[in-house]
C-alpha positions as CSV (number, residue, x, y, z in Angstrom):
1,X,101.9,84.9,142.5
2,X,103.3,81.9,141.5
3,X,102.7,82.4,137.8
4,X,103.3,86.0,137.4
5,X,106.9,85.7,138.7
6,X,107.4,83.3,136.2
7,X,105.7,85.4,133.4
8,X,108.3,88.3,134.8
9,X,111.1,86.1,134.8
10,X,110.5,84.8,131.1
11,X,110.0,88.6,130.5
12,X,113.5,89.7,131.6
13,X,114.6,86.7,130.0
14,X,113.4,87.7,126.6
15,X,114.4,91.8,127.0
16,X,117.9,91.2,126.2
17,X,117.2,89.7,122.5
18,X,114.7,92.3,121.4
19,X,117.0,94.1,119.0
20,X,115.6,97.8,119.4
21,X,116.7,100.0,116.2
22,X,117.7,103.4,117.5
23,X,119.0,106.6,115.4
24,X,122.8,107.4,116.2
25,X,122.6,110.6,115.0
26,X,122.8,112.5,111.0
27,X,124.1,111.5,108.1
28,X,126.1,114.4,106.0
29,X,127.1,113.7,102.5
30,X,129.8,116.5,102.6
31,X,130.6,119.0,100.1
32,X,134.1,117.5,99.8
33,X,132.6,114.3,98.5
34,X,133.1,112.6,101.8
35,X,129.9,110.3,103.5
36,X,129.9,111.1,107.2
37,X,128.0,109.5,109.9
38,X,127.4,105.6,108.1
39,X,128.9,103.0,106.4
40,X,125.6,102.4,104.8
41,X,125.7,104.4,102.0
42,X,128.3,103.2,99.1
43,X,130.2,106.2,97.0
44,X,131.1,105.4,93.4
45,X,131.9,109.3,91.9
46,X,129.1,111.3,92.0
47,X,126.6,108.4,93.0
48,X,125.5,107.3,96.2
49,X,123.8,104.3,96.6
50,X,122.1,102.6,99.7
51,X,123.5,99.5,100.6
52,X,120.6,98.3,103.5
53,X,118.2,100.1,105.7
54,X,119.0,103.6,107.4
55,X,117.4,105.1,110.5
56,X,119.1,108.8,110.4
57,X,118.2,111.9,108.5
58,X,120.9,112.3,106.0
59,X,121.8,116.1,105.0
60,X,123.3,117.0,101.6
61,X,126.0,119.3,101.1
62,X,127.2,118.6,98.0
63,X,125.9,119.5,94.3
64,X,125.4,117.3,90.9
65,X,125.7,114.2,92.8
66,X,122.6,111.2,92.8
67,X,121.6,109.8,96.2
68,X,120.3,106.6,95.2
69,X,118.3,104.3,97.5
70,X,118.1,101.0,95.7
71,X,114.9,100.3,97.4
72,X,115.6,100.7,100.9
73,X,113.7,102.1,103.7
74,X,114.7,105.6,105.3
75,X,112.8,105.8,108.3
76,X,113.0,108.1,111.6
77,X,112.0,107.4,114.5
78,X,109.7,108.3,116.9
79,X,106.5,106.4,115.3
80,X,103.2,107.9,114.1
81,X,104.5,111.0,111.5
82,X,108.4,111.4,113.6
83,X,110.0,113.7,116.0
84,X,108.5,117.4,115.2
85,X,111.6,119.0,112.8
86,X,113.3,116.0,111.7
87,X,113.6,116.0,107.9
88,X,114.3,112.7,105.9
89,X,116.3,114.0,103.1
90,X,117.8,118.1,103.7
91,X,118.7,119.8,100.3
92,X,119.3,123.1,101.4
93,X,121.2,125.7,98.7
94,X,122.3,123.2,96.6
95,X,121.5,122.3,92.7
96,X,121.4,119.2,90.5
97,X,121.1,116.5,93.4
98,X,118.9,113.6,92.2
99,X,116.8,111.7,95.3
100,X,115.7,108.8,94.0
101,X,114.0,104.7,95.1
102,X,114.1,105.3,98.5
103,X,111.2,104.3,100.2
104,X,110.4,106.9,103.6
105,X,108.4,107.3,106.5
106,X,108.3,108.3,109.9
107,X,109.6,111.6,109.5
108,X,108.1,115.2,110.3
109,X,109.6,116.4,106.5
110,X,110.3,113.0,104.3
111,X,112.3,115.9,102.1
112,X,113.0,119.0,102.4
113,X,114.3,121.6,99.1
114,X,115.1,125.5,100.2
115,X,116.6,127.5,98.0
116,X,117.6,125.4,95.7
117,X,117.3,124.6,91.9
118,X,117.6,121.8,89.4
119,X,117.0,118.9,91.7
120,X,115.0,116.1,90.8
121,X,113.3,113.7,93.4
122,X,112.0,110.7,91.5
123,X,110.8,107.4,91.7
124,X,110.7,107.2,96.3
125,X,108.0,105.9,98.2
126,X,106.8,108.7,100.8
127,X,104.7,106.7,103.2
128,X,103.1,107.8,107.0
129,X,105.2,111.3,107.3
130,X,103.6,114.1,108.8
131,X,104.7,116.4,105.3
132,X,106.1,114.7,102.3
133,X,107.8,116.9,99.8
134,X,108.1,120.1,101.1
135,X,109.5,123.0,98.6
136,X,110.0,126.1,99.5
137,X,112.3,129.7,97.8
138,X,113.0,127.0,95.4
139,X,113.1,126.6,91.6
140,X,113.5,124.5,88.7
141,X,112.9,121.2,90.4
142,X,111.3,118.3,88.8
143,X,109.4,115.8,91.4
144,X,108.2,112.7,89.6
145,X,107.2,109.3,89.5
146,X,106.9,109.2,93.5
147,X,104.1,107.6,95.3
148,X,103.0,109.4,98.3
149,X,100.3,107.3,100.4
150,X,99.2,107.7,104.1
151,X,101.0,111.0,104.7
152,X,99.3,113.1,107.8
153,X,99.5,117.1,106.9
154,X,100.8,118.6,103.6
155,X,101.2,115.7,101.3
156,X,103.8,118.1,98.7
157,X,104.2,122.0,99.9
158,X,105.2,124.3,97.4
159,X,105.7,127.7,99.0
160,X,107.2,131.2,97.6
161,X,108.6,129.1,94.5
162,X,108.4,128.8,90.8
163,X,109.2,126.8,87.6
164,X,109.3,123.6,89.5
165,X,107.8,120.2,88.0
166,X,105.3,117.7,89.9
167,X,104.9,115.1,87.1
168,X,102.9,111.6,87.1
169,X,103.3,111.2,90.9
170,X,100.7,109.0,92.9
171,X,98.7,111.1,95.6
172,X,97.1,108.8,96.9
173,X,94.8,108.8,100.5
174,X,96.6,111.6,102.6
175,X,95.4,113.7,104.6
176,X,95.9,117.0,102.6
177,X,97.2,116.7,98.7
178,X,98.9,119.3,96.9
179,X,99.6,122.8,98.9
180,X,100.7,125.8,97.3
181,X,101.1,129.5,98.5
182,X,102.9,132.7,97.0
183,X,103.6,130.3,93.9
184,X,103.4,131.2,90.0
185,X,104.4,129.2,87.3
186,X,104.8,125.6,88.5
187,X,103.7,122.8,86.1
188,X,101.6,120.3,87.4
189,X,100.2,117.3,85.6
190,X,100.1,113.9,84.4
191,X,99.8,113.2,88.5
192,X,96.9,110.9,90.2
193,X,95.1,113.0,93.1
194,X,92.9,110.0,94.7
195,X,91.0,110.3,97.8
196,X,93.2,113.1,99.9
197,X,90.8,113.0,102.5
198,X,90.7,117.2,104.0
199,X,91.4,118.5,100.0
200,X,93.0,117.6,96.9
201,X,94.1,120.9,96.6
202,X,94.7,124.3,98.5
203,X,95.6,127.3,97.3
204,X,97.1,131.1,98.3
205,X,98.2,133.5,96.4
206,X,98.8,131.2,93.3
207,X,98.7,130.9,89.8
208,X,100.0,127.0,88.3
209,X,99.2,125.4,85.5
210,X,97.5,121.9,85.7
211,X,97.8,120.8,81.9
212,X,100.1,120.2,79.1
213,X,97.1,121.2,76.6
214,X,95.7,118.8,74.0
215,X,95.6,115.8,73.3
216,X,98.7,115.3,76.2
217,X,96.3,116.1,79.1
218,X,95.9,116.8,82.7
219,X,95.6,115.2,85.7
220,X,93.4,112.3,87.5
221,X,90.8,113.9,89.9
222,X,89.0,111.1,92.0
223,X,86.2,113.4,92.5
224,X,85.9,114.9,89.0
225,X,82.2,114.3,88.0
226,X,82.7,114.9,84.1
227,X,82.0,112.6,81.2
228,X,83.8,111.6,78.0
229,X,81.9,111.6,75.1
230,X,83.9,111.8,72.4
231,X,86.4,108.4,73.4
232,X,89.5,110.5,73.8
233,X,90.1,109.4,77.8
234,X,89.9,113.0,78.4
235,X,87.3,114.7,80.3
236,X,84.6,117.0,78.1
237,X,84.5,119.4,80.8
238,X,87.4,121.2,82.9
239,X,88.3,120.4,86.4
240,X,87.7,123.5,88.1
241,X,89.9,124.2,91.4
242,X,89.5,128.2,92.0
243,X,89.2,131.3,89.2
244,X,92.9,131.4,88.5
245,X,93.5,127.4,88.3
246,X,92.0,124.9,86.0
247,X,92.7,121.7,84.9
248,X,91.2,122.2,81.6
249,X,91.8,118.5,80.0
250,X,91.6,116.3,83.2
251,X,91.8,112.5,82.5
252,X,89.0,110.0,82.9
253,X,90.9,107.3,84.9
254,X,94.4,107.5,86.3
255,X,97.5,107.4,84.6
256,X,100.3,104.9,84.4
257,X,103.7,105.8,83.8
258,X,106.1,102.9,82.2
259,X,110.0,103.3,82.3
260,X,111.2,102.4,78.4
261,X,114.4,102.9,78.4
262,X,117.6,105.2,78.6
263,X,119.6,105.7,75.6
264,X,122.1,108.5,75.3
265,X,121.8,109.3,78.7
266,X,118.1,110.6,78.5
267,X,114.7,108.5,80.1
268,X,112.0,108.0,78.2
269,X,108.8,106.9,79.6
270,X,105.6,105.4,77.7
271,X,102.2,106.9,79.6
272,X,98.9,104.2,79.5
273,X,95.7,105.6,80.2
274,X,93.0,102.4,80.6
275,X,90.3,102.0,82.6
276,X,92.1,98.2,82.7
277,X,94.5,96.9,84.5
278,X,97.8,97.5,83.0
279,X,101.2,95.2,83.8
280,X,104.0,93.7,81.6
281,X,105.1,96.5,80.1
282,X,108.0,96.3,77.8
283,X,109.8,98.1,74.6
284,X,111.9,96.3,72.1
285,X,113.6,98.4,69.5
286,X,114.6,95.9,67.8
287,X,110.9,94.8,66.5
288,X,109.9,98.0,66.9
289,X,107.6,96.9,69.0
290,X,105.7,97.9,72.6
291,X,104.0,95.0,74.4
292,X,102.0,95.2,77.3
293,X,98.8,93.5,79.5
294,X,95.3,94.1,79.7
295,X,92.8,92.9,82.2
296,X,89.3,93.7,82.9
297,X,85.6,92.3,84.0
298,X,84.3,90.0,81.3
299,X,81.5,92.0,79.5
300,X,82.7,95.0,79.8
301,X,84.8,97.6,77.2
302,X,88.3,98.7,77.7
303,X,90.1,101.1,76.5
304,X,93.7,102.6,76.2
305,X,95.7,105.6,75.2
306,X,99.1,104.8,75.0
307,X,101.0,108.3,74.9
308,X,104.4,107.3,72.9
309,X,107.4,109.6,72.1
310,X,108.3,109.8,68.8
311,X,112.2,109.8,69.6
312,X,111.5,106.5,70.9
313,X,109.1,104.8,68.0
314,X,107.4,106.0,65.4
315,X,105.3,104.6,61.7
316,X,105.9,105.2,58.7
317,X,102.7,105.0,57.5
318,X,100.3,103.6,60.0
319,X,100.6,101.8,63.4
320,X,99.7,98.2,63.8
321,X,97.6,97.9,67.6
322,X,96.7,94.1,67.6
323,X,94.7,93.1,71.0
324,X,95.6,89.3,71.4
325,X,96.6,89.0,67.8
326,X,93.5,90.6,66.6
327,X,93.9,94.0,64.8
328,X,92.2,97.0,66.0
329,X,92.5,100.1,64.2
330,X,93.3,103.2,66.9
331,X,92.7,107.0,67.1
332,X,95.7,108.9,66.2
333,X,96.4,111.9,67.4
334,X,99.9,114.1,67.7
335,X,101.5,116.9,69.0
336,X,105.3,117.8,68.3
337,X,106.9,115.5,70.9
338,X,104.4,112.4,70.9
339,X,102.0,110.3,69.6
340,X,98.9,109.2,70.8
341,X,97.3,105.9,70.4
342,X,93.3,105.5,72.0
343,X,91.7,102.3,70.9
344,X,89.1,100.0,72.9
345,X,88.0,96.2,72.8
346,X,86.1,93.6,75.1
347,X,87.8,92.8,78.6
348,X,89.6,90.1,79.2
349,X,93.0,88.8,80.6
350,X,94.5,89.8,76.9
351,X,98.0,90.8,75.6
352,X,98.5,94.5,73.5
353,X,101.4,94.9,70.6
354,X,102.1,98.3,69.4
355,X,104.0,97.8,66.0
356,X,105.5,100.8,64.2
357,X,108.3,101.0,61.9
358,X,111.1,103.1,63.4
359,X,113.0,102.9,66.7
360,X,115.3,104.6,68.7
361,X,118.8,103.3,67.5
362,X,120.1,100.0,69.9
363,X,123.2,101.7,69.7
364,X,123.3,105.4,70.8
365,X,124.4,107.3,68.1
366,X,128.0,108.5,70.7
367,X,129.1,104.9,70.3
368,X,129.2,105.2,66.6
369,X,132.1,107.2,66.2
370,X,134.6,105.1,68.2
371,X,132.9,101.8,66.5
372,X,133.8,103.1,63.4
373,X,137.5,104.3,64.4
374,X,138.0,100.9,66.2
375,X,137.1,99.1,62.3
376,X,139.1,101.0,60.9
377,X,142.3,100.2,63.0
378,X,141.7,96.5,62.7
379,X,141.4,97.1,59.0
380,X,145.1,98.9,58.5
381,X,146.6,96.7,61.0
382,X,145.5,93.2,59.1
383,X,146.4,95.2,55.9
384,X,149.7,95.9,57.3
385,X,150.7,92.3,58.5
386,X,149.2,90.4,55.2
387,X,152.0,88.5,54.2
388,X,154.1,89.5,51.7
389,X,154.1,86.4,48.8
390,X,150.2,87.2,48.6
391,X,149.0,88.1,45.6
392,X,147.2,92.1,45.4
393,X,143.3,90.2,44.3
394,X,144.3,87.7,47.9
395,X,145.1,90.9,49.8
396,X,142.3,93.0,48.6
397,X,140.1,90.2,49.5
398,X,141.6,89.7,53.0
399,X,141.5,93.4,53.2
400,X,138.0,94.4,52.2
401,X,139.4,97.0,49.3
């Protein structure tokens, strides 16, 4: 008796400095501009930026604004999936909201799109919900670069909606993958379906398309069973899901997606397709020049295909692919917007340099103009205050005539 009063007594003792993390209620971004509900969530114009965890569902009723997450966690609560209902992100009737590095869970929807167009949800982290992305009476979305692990039902749920984009996302060990019903003409590709336990897919009443042709590809299939004979990292046979959908250029391993850069406002990505492990990405315009690391069991072949867009670099004449400073002459193939590079050598822990000849310009062809304008005035101004005892060859000099 003795000892479990004291075990009680250090128990109450102890209650009052657990620090239990509750939801106070929803977060509205109004249409006003206005945040309502937190002083979490940091306005700068049209931007919206985390500034440290958040444990509310946050609605959106605002357009052409970016809710940005900065890498924090937007979690309900409830545990296991969430309360039934309770939606991470709401983006009901609105257009051109971007959803972007927040890292989710614990919600019965992580987000939700109805009726609404021209939103893009990219780059979150859509862990241990009960549905992940659910789209519905929706179109012209683009949902990419997310990673959606560990999710119980629908992993993304696409339902009565068309022309929407699910692009290089990671579907990875759910219980269900991709779900679509009453659909026609989404895009899907470039994504990595791994292990979704019930399906990878499910269909109704749909008609998609699963590739951007060749020699851009498909998607990674965990249980595709095809073989690639002709050393192109693209599988010989199609991926078949039912008579109206086929994957007909599924890729051999999955695919990695690398951020290269913005420049006048636009993203451009660099897709790797190895059966190594890829890290160290980087770009430099200046040399023209893509670097990146390689790592695989001794004894064994790698490969790559290194997708590039040729509005970020391009060659002259021929690219230069050196594999720890030892050249290695690639595959080449094109189509109008890239260029794709397939070459293979021994594993190792090794460094790859892409060399071509032309880059995207370090400064964006918009900041030209007012360069220019700006030389200009500091050219007539010096010209004006030369003084006046100089000779015309001094002043021309000084000048630049």
């Amino acid at each position: 008796m003795l000892i479990l009063l004291l075990f009680l007594s250090i128990t109450l003792v102890s209650l009052p400095q657990i620090e239990i993390v509750k939801a106070e209620g929803t977060i509205y971004i109004r249409s006003d501009g206005s945040v309502e509900g937190t002083d979490k969530i940091q306005q700068d114009g049209n931007v919206y930026t985390f500034t440290d965890d958040i444990f509310d569902p946050i609605v959106v009723q605002r357009d052409n604004i970016v809710v940005d997450g900065a890498g924090y966690i937007l979690q309900g609560i409830g545990g296991g999936m969430g309360i039934h209902g309770i939606t991470g992100v709401s983006i009901d009737d609105r257009s051109n909201v971007t959803v972007k590095n927040i890292q989710m869970k614990n919600f019965f929807y992580s987000i939700r799109l109805r009726n609404s167009s021209n939103n893009t949800i990219y780059g979150n982290k859509i862990i241990e919900n009960h549905f992940g992305i659910d789209v519905s009476d929706s179109s012209f979305n683009i949902i990419s670069g997310n990673t959606l692990t560990n999710n119980d039902a629908f992993c993304i749920y696409i339902s009565s909606s068309s022309n929407n984009t699910i692009f290089g996302n990671n579907i990875t060990n759910n219980e269900r993958g991709i779900t679509i019903y009453d659909s026609i003409g989404n895009m899907i590709s470039h994504n990595n379906l791994i292990n979704n336990q019930k399906y990878q897919i499910h269909l109704r009443d749909a008609n998609t398309t699963w590739d951007d042709g060749y020699p851009s590809g498909g998607n990674y299939w965990s249980d595709y069973k095809g073989t690639d004979n002709d050393g192109d990292a693209i599988g010989d046979t199609p991926y078949v899901i039912d008579e109206n959908n086929t994957d007909n250029y599924p890729l051999m391993v999955p695919i990695k997606i690398f951020d290269a850069g913005t420049w006048e406002w636009i993203p451009f990505n660099v897709d790797v397709v190895s059966n190594s492990t890829v890290s160290g990405f980087s770009f430099n315009p200046e040399s023209a020049l893509i670097r990146l690391n390689i790592d695989g069991e001794d004894g064994t072949t790698g490969f790559c295909r290194v997708t590039i867009p040729k509005d970020l670099l391009t060659a002259e004449d021929s690219w230069t692919v050196l594999v720890d400073g030892a050249s290695v002459t690639p595959t080449v193939n094109e189509d109008a917007s890239n260029t794709y590079l397939y070459f293979t050598y021994n594993h190792g822990t090794k460094t790859v340099e892409i060399i071509g000849t032309d880059a995207i310009p370090e400064f964006p062809s918009w900041a030209i103009l007012p360069l220019l304008l700006v030389a200009t005035l500091v050219a007539i101004l010096c010209k004006k205050r030369l003084p006046k005892n100089l000779s015309n060859q001094q002043k021309s000099f000084i000048s630049g005539d």
